[in-house]
C-alpha positions as CSV (number, residue, x, y, z in Angstrom):
1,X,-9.0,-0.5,2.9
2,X,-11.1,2.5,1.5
3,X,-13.0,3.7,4.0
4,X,-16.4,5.1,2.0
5,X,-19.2,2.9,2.4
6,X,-20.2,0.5,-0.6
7,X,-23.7,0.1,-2.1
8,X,-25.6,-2.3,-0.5
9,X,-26.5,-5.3,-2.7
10,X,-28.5,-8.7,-1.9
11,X,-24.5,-10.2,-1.5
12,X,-23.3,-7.7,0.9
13,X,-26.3,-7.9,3.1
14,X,-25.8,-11.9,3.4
15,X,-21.8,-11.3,4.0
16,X,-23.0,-8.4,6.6
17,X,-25.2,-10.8,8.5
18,X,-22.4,-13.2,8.5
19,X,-19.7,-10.5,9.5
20,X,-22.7,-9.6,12.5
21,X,-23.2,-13.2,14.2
22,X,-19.1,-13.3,13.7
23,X,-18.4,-10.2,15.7
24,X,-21.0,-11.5,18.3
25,X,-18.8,-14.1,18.9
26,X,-15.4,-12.1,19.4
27,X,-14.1,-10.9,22.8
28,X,-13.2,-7.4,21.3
29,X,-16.8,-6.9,21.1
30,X,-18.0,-8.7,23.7
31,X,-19.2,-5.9,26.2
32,X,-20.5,-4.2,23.2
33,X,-21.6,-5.8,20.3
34,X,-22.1,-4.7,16.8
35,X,-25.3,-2.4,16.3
36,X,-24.6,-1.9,12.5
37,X,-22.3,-3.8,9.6
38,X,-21.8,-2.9,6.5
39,X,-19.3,-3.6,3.7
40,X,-16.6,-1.0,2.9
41,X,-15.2,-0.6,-0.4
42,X,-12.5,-3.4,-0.2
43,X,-9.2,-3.2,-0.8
44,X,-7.7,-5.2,-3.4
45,X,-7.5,-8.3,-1.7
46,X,-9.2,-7.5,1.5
47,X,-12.8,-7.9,2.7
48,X,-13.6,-4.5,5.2
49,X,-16.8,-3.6,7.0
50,X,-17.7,-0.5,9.5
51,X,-18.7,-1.9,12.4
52,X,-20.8,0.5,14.9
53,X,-21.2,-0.1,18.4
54,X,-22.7,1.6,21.6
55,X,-18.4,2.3,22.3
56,X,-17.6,3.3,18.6
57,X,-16.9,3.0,15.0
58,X,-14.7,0.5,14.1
59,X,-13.3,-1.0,10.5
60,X,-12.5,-4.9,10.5
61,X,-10.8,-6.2,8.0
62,X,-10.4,-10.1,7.1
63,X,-7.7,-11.5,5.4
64,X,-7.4,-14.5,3.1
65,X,-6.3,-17.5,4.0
66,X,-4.1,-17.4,0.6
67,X,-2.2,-14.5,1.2
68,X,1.8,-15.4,0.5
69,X,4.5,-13.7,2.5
70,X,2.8,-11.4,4.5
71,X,3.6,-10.8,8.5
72,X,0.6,-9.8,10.2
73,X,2.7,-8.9,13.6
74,X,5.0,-6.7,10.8
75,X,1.8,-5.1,9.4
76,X,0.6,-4.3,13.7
77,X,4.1,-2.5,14.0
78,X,4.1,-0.4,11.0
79,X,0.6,0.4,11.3
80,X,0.9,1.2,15.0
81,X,3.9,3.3,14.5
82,X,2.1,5.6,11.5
83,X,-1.2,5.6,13.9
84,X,1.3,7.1,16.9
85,X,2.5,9.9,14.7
86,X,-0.9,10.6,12.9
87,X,-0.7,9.2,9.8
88,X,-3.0,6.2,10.0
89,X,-6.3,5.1,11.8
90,X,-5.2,3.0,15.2
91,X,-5.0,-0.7,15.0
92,X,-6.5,-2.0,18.0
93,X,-7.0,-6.0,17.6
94,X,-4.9,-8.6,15.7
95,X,-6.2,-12.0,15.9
96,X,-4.2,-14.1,13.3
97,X,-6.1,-17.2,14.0
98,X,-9.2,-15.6,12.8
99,X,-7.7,-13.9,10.2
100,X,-8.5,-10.5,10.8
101,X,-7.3,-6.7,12.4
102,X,-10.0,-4.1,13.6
103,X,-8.8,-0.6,13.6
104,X,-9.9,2.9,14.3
105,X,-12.8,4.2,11.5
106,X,-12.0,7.6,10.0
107,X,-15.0,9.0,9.5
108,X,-15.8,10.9,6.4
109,X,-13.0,9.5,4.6
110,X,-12.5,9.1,0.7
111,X,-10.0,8.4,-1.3
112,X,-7.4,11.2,-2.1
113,X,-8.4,13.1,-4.8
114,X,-5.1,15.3,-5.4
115,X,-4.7,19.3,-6.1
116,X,-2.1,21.5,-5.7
117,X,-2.4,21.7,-1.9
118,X,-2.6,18.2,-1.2
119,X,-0.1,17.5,-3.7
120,X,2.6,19.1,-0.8
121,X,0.5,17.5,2.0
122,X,1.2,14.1,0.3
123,X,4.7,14.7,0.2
124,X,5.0,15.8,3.7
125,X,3.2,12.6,4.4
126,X,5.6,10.1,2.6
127,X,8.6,12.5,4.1
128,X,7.3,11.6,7.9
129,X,6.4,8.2,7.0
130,X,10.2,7.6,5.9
131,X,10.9,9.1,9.2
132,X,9.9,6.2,11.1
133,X,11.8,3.7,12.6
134,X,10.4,0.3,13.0
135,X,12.0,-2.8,13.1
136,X,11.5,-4.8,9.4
137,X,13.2,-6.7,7.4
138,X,15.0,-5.2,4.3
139,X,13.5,-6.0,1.1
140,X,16.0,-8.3,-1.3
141,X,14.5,-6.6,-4.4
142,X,15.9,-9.4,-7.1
143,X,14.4,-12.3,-4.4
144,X,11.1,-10.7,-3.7
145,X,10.9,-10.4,-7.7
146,X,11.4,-14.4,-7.9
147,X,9.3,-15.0,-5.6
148,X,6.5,-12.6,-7.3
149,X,7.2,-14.6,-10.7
150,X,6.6,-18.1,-9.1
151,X,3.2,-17.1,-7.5
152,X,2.0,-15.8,-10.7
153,X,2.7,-19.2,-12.3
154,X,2.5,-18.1,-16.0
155,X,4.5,-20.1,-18.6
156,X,7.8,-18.3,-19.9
157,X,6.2,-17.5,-23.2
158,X,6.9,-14.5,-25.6
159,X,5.9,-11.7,-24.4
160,X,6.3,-12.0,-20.9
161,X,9.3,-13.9,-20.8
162,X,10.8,-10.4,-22.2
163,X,9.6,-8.5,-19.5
164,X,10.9,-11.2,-16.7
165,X,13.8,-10.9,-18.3
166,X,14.0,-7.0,-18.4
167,X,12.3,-7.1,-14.8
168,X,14.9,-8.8,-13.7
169,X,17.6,-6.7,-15.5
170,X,16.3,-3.5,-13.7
171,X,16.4,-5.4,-10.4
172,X,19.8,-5.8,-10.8
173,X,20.8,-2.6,-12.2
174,X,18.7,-0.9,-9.2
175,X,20.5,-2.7,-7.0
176,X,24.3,-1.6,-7.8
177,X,22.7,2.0,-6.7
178,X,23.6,3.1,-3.0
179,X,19.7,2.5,-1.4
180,X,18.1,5.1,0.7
181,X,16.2,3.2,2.8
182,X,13.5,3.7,4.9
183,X,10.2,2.6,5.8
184,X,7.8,2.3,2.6
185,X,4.2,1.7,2.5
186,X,4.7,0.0,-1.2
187,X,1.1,-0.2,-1.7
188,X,0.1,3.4,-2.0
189,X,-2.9,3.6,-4.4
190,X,-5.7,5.8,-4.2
191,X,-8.1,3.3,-1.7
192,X,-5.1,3.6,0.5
193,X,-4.3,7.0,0.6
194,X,-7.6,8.4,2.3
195,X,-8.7,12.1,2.8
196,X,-10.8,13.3,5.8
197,X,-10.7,16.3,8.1
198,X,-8.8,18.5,5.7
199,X,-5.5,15.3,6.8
200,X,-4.5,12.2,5.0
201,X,-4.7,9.4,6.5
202,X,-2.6,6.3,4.5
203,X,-4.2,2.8,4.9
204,X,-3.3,-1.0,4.7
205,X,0.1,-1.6,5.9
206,X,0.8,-5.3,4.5
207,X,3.1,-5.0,2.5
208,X,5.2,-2.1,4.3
209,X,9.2,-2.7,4.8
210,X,12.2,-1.3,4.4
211,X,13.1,-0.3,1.1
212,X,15.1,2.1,-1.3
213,X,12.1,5.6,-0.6
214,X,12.0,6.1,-4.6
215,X,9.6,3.0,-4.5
216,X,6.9,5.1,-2.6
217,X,7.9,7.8,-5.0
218,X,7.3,6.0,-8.1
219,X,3.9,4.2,-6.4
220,X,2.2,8.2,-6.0
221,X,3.1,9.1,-10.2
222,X,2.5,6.1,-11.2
223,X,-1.0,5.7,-9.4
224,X,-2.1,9.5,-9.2
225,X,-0.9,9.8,-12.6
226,X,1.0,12.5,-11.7
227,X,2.3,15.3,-14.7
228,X,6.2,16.0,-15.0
229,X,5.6,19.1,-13.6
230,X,3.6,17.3,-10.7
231,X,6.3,14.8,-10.1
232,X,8.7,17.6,-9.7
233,X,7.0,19.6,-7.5
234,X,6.3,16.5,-5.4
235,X,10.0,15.3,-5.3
236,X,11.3,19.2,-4.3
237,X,8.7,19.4,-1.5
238,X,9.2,16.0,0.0
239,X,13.0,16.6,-0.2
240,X,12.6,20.0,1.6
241,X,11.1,17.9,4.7
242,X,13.6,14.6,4.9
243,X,16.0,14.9,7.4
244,X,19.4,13.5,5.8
245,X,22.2,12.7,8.6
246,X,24.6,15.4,6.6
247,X,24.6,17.6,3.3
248,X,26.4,15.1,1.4
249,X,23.9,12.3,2.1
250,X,21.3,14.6,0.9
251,X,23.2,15.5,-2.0
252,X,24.2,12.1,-2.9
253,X,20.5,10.8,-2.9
254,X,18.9,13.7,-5.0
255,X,21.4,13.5,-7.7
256,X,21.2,9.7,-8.3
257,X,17.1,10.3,-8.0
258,X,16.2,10.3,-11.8
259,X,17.8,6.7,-12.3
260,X,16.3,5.2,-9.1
261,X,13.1,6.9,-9.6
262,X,12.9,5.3,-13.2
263,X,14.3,2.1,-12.6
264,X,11.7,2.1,-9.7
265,X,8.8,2.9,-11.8
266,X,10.0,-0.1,-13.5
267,X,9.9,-2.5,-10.9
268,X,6.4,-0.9,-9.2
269,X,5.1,-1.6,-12.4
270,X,6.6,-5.3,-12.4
271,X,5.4,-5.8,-8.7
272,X,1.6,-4.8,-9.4
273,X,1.6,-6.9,-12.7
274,X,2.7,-10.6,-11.0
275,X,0.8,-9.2,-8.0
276,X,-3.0,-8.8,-9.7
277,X,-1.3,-11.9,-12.3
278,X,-1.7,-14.1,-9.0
279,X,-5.2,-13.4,-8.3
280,X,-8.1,-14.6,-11.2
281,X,-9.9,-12.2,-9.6
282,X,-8.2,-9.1,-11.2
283,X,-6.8,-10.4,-14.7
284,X,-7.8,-7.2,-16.1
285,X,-5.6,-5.0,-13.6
286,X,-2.7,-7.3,-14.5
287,X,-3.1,-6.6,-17.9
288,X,-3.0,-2.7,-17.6
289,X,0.3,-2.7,-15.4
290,X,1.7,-5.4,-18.1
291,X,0.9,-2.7,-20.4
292,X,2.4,0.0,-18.5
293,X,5.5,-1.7,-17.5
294,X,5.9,-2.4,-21.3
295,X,5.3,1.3,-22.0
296,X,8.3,2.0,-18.9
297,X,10.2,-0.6,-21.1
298,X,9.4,1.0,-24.2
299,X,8.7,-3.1,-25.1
C-alpha cells in the first residue's frame, strides 16, 4: 500500500468516481463524506485510494475477493499493535463484508530509499517490530509451502519440479533449526516500507505472523538488494537492539544466523515465486524470483 499518489489516467478517474459514490454510501463517512479520491500506487494485489474529507486524510484499501488464506481480523491486530508503538499508519475501519480497511494517510510518504542512516533506522524498526506481542498463529513453514504450490497450479515439469523439490528440501532442513520466533511482517518490499517525516512507517500487514525473524531479514537484502557489507551492518545493528530473555539465547541465535538467514533467503525467494505464479497479473515478477531462487539454489 504505497502511499505516493499515482498518475491519473482515463481508468483511474472512472475507478475514482466509483470509489466516490462507494464511500458515500459507507457509515465511516457518513458525517463527512469524501471531498477528493484518488488512486494510490497499489500494492501488489491491493487497490488503495486517498480519500480527503472535511475530518481528514484517509487511505482505503479494497481487497479481492480471491485472496487465499488471509485473516482480515489477524491483519486489524498486527496492524493495530505496530500503529500503537509507531510503526504503522492507524487502522480505523475493517468491514470484511465489503472487503475493505481504511487507515490513517501518512502524508508525504515514499517508498524507502535506503542510505547509511536509514539502513540502522530500518533495523531498529524490524528489532521493535519483533518486539511485539500479538496473538497469531505460528507459521508451519513445510504446510504453508504446500499450500503456496497448489495455488500456483503449474504442472510438475522440469524445471520447476527441481525447485519444488529443493523448496521443499530447505523447508525441511530450516525447520530442524531451533526458530526464533516473533512477529514478522513477511511482506516487506519497498511499497511497504514507507519514508515520511525523517520515520519509517511499514505498511500492509496481511500476511504478518509468527515466524522464525530471519525471514524479515532475508525479505530487506533480498528486496533492497542489500551489499554484504550492508547485510552485515544491518544484522549487527538490529542485534544490538533485540532484547533476548538471557546471553545464551542471544548467543545461540546469532551463531546459527548464517544458515537460517540463507536457507531463509531460500524460501523468501520460493514464497514470492508461487505467490506472483498465482496471479496472471504478475507472470513477469514470478519469473524474476524463479530466477533468483535458482540463483540461491545455484540451479
Amino acid at each position: 500500500m504505497a502511499q505516493s499518489l499515482s498518475t491519473a489516467t482515463k481508468l483511474d478517474t472512472g475507478a475514482c468516481a466509483v470509489i466516490t459514490r462507494f464511500c458515500q454510501h459507507l457509515e465511516f463517512f457518513a458525517s463527512h463524506p469524501p471531498l477528493e479520491v484518488k488512486p494510490l500506487a497499489s500494492g501488489e494485489s491491493n487497490l488503495n485510494y486517498y480519500v480527503r474529507t472535511e475530518r481528514g486524510e484517509y487511505v482505503l484499501r479494497r481487497y479481492p475477493l480471491d485472496t487465499l488464506g488471509v485473516c482480515r481480523q489477524q491483519e486489524l491486530r498486527c496492524q493495530h499493535a505496530a500503529a500503537a508503538v509507531g510503526l504503522a499508519p492507524a487502522p480505523l475501519c475493517l468491514n470484511n463484508h465489503q472487503q475493505l480497511l481504511i487507515s490513517e494517510y501518512i502524508t508525504g510518504g515514499e517508498p524507502l530509499a535506503l542510505t547509511a542512516e536509514r539502513l540502522v533506522l530500518l533495523a531498529n524498526t524490524l528489532a521493535r517490530l519483533h518486539a511485539l506481542k500479538v496473538q497469531t498463529p505460528i507459521m508451519q513453514i513445510s504446510q504453508y509451502l504446500r499450500q503456496l504450490m497448489h495455488n500456483s497450479q503449474m504442472p510438475a515439469l522440469e524445471p520447476a519440479a527441481s525447485l519444488f523439490n529443493a523448496l521443499q528440501q530447505s523447508a525441511s532442513q530450516f525447520e530442524t533449526l531451533t526458530p526464533d520466533l516473533v512477529l514478522c511482517h513477511m511482506d516487506l518490499h519497498q511499497g511497504n516500507v514507507l519514508w515520511a517525516a525523517n520515520r519509517i512507517w511499514l505498511l500492509d500487514f496481511e500476511y504478518t505472523q509468527l515466524t522464525d525473524s530471519s525471514f524479515d531479514l532475508a525479505a530487506i537484502s533480498l528486496h533492497f538488494q542489500l551489499s554484504q557489507e550492508q547485510e552485515r551492518q544491518m544484522l549487527a545493528q538490529y542485534y544490538s537492539q533485540r532484547r533476548f530473555t538471557d546471553n545464551q539465547s542471544a548467543q545461540h541465535y546469532q551463531q546459527s544466523l548464517p544458515l537460517r538467514l540463507q536457507l531463509a533467503k531460500v524460501l523468501y525467494s520460493g514464497f514470492c515465486w508461487l505467490w506472483y505464479q498465482a496471479a496472471p497479473d504478475y507472470q513477469e515478477a514470478a519469473q524474476q524470483w524463479r530466477a533468483k531462487l535458482a540463483e540461491l539454489l545455484r540451479l
